[in-house]
N, C-alpha and C positions, 0 to 999 in steps of 0.2 A: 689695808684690810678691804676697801673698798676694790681694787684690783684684785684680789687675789678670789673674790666673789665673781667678777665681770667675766673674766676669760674663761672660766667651767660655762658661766650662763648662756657666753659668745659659743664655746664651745658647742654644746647642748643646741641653740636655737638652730647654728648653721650647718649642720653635718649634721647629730644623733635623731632631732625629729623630722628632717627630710627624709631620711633614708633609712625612718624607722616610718614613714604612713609610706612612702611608696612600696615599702616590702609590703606592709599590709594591703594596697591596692592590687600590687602585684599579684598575691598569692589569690583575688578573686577572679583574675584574669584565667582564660582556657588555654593556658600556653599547653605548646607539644612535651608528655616526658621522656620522649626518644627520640635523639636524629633520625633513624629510621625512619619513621612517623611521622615528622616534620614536611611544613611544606617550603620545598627548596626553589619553587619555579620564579620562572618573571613575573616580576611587580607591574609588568606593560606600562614601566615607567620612560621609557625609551624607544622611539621610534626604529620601524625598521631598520637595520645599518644599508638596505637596498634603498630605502626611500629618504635617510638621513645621509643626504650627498658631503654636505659640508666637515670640515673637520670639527671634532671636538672633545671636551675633555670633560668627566664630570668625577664627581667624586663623594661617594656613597659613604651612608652607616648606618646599620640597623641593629638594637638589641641582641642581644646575645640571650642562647638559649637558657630552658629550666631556670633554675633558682641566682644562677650570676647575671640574668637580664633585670634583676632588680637595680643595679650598679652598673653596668658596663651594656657598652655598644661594641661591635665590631665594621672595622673600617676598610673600603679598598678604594683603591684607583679604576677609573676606565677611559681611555681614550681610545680614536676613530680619527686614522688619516681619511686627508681628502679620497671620495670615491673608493674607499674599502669596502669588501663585501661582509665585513663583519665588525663588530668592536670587541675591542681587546681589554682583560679585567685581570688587573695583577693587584693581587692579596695576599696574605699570609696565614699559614693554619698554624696548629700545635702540633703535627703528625707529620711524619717523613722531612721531606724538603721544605722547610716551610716556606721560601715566597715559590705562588703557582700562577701560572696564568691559564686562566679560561678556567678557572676549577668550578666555577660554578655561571650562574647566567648574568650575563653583565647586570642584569638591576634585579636579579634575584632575590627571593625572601631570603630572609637568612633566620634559621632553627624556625621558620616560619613569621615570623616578623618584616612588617612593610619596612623596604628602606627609604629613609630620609635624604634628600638632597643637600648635600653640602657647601659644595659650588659646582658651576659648570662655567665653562670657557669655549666659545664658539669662533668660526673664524679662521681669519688670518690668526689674529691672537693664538688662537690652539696652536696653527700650523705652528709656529715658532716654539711654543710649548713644549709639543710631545718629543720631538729627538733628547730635550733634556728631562723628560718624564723619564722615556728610555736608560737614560744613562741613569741618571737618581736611583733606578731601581736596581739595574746594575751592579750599582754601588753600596746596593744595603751591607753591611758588616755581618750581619746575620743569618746569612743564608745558606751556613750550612745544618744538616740534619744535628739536632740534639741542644741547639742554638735559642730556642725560643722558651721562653717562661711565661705563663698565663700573669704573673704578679713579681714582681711592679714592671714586668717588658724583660726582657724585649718580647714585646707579640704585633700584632696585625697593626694594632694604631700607632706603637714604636716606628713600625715601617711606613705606615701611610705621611706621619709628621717628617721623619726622613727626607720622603719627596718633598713635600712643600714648604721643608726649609731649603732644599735644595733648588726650588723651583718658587720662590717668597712671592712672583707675580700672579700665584694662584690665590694671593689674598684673601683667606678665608682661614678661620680657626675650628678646627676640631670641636665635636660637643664635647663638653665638658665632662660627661660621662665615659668619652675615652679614654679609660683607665690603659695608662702604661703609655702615652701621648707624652709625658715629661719625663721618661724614663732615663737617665744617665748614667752611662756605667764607667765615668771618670772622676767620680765625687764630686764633690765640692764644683757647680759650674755658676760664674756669673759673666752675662754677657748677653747679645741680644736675644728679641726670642726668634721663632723662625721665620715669623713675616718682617723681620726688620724693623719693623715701628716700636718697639717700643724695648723695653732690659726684662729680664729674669736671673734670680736666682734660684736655684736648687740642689740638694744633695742627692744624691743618686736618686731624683725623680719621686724622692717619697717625704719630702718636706721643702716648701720654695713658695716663692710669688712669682706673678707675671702681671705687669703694667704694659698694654701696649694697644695701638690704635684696633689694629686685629682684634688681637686675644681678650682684648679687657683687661679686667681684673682679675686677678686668679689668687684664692692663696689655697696651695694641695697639701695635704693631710695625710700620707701612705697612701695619696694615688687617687684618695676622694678630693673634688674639687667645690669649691665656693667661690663667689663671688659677681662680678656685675658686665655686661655686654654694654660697651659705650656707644660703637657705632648704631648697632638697633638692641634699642633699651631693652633689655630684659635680664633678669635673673638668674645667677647658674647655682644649679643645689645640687648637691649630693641624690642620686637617684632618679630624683626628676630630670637632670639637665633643665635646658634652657627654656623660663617660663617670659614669655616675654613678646615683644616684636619679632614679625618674621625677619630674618636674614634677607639680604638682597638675592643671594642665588633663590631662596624659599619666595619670595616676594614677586619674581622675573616667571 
């Protein structure tokens, strides 16, 4: 009896009332209600690629527009070989082809929303990096036209976890908010998660856990996530994402 009370409760505390006051925050927000309209420029979160000599690699997400930026973020890559005269942003949309590159400005607002740093990798380290950033991307399964589903994935954050299980030395976990981040289109998956530290379960990315030095805690719910940041303490909700300590790439 007592259980059969807890888990509606559990239920309720960790999913329904997050991501029922961040709707309600949300909706006093002045977001844009038309891509049109939106502002898509740089965030001047990245230095010149003329006066950022060094290689490196970073890896963005910002809300996602209208009424789905209550829940989700959308995610991309950018890397900069040594002495390039530009950097390079591979993302994926919902229209035509979906992974692009350059489709928009490496630290662009996205639906007009500041982006979030996720991690960045400078360096030698980068340099070894990006030729298998490269190929990772390459490699998406998804890239042909018609391929991409806004729920449960494959979409932009399906491709961005792609890379950095492909590339696990980028050490850092998706917010919590990237919906379609455990997306699996082989059922039933258990086994590590993509940063290698730690296991996960999930059924096609819409019911699982993830225990890992990375990821944390996770348990996802049809793609909403809950749970706790072990390396910097903070909480992951449904809506809000991560309340907590900054991240080290956040922190740097």
């Amino acid at each position: 009896m007592r259980l059969s009370r807890f888990i509606p409760g559990l239920f309720l505390l960790l999913f329904v009332l997050p991501l029922a006051t961040h709707a309600a925050w949300w909706a006093m927000q002045a977001n844009a209600d038309d891509w049109r309209r939106a502002d898509w420029s740089s965030a001047q979160l990245l230095p010149a690629a003329s006066v950022e000599q060094e290689p490196t690699v970073h890896v963005f997400a910002a809300r996602v527009g209208r009424w789905r930026g209550v829940f989700a973020h959308h995610s991309w890559v950018v890397v900069k070989e040594r002495g390039a005269s530009a950097y390079t942003r591979f993302d994926v949309v919902g229209w035509g082809t979906p992974v692009r590159v350059n489709h928009r400005e490496a630290d662009g607002r996205w639906y007009g929303n500041l982006p979030e740093l996720v991690t960045e990798i400078r360096g030698e380290a980068a340099e070894r990096l990006i030729p298998r950033i490269r190929e990772a991307v390459k490699s998406y399964a998804y890239a042909m036209p018609g391929t991409y589903q806004a729920w449960p994935g494959p979409n932009s954050n399906s491709f961005v976890q792609h890379v950095m299980a492909e590339v696990p030395e980028l050490a850092q976990a998706l917010p919590p908010t990237a919906i379609g981040k455990d997306f699996r289109d082989d059922g039933l998956f258990a086994g590590l998660t993509p940063s290698r530290t730690g296991i996960q379960a999930s059924l096609y990315g819409l019911l699982g856990v993830t225990v890992g030095w990375v990821e944390g805690v996770e348990v996802n719910l049809l793609g909403l996530v809950a749970g706790l940041d072990l390396r910097s303490p903070a909480l992951k909700l449904p809506g809000w994402g991560r309340i907590g300590a900054l991240t080290s790439a956040q922190a740097s």
